[in-house]
C-alpha positions as CSV (number, residue, x, y, z in Angstrom):
1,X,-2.9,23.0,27.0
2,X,-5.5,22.0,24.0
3,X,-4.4,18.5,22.7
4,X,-7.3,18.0,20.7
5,X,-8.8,20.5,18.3
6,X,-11.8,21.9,19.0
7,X,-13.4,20.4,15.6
8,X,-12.6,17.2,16.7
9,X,-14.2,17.5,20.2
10,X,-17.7,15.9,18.7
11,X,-15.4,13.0,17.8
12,X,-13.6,12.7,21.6
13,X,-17.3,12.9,23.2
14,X,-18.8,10.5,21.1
15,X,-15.9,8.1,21.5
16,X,-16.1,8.4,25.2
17,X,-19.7,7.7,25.3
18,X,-19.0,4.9,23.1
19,X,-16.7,3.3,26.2
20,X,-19.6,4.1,28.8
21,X,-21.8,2.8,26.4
22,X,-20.0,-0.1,25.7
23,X,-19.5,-1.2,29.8
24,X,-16.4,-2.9,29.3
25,X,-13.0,-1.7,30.1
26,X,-11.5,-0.5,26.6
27,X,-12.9,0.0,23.1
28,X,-11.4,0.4,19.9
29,X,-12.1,2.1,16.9
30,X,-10.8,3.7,13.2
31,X,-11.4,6.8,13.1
32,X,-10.5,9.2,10.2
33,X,-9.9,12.6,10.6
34,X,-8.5,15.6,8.7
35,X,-6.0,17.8,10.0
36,X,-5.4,21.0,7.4
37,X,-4.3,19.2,4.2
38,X,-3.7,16.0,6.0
39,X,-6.2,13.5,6.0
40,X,-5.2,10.5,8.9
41,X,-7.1,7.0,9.8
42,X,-6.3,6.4,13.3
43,X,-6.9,3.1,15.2
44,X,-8.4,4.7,18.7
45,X,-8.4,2.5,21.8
46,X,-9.9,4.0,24.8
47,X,-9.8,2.5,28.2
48,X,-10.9,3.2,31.7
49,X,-8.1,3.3,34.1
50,X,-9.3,2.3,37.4
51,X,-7.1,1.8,41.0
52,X,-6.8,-1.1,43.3
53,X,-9.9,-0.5,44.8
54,X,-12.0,-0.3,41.5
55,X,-12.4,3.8,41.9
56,X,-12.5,5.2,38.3
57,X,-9.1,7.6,38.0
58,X,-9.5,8.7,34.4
59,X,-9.1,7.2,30.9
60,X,-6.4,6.4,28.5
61,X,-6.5,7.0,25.3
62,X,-4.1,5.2,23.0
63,X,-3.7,6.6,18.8
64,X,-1.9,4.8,16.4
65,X,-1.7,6.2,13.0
66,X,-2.7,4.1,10.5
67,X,-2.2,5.7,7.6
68,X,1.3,4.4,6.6
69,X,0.3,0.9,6.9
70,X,-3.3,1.4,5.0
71,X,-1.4,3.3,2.2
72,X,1.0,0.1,1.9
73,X,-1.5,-1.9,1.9
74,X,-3.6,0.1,-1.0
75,X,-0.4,-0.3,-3.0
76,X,0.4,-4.3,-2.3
77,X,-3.1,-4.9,-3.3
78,X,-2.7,-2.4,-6.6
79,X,0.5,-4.5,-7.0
80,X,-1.0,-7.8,-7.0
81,X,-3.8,-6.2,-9.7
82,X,-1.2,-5.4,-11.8
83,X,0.4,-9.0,-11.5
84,X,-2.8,-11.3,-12.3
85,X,-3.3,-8.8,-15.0
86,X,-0.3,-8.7,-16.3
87,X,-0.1,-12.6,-16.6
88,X,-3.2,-12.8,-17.9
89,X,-2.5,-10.9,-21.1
90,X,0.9,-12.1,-21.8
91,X,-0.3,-15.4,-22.1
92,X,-1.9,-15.4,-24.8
93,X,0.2,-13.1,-26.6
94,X,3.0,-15.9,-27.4
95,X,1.1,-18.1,-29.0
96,X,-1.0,-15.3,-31.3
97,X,3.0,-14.3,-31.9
98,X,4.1,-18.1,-32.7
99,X,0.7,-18.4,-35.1
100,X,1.6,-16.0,-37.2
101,X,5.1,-16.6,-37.5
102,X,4.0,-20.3,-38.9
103,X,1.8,-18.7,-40.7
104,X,4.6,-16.5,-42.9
105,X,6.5,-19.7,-42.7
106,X,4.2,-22.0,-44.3
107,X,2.3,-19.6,-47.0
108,X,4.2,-16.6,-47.7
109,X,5.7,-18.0,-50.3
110,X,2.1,-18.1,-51.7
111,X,1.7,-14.9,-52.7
112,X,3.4,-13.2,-55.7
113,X,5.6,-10.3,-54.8
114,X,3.1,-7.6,-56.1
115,X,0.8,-9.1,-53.5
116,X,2.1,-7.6,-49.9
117,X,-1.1,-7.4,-47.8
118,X,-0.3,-11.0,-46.2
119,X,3.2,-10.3,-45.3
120,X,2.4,-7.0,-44.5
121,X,-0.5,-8.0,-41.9
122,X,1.4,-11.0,-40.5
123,X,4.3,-8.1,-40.0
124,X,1.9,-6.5,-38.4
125,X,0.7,-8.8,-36.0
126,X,4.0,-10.1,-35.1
127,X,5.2,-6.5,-34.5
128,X,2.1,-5.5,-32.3
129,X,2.9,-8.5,-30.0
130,X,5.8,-7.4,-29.3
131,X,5.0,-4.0,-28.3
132,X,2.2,-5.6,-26.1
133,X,4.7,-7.8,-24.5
134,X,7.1,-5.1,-24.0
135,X,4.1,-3.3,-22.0
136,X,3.1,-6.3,-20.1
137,X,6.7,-6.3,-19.0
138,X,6.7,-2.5,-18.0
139,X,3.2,-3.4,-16.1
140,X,4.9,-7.0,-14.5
141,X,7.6,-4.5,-13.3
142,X,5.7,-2.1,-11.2
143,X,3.8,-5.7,-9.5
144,X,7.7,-6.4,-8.4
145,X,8.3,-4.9,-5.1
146,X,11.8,-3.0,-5.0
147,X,14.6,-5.2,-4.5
148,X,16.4,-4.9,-1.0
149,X,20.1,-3.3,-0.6
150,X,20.6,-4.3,2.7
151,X,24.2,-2.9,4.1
152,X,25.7,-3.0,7.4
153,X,25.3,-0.5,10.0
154,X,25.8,0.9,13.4
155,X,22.5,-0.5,15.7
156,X,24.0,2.2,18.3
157,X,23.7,5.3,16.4
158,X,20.4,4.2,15.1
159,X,19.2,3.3,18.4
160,X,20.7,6.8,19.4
161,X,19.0,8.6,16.9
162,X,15.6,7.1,18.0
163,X,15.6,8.0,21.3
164,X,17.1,11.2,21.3
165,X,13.5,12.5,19.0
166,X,12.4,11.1,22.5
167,X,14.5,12.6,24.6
168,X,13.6,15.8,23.5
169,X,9.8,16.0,23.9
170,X,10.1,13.9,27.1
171,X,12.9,15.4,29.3
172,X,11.5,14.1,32.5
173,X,11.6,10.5,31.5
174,X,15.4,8.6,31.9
175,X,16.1,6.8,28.8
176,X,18.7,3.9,29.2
């Protein structure tokens, strides 16, 4: 039975030298590793396993696939990016908006009709804000973390449904 692949072997060996090296009783590691188009960070922890008597029996070696979390955790920190950067430009963006609506106010009326460029570029401005706030928001929105729909359920069939995966690939253990 090969449980590790024989391109990872360096990895095992070094791993267990690592432990010897080490002379305590467990180590731990990240490790990442590709596996065909799958590329994994595992946390490894490797202990000795030793009897009453202090005899060496073998080693345990414990994987825990970090992947998941570190993927989650890429995208929280993305997420707050987006936030701080999102706030950051929409706060200026009101009162550049707000100034040039005073400004039409006050001195449109300035201008004779033949003369559009100030009312045209105040247009403008006050239209381009708006887009960029309308951005900002699409941005703000992907910093929001989905909202929940929590809805009742049966903790016995999910329970069920866990441990019957286990079942399977471990008939000689008794589940209760």
């Amino acid at each position: 039975l090969d449980i590790v692949d024989s391109a990872h072997l360096p990895l095992v060996t070094e791993t267990l030298a690592d432990l010897r090296d080490s002379q305590k009783d467990s180590i731990r590691k990240q490790l990442t590793l590709t596996m065909g188009e799958t590329k994994l960070t595992l946390q490894v922890t490797v202990s000795t396993l030793l009897d009453e008597s202090g005899e060496f029996m073998g080693t345990v070696v414990i994987l825990d696939d970090l992947t998941q979390l570190l993927k989650a955790q890429r995208m929280a920190a993305w997420r707050e990016v987006a936030r701080r950067i999102a706030h950051e430009i929409k706060n200026p963006l009101t009162p550049i908006q707000l100034s040039a609506q005073r400004l039409r106010r006050k001195y449109l009326d300035r201008f004779r009709n033949d003369d559009t460029v100030f009312d045209d570029c105040t247009n403008v401005i006050i239209n381009q804000v708006d887009d960029l706030k309308n951005l900002v928001n699409e941005f703000s929105n992907f910093a929001r973390m989905p909202a929940s729909d929590p809805a009742p359920g049966q903790l016995n069939d999910i329970l069920a449904e866990a441990i019957g995966l286990y079942q399977e690939g471990h008939p000689e253990i008794e589940f209760e």
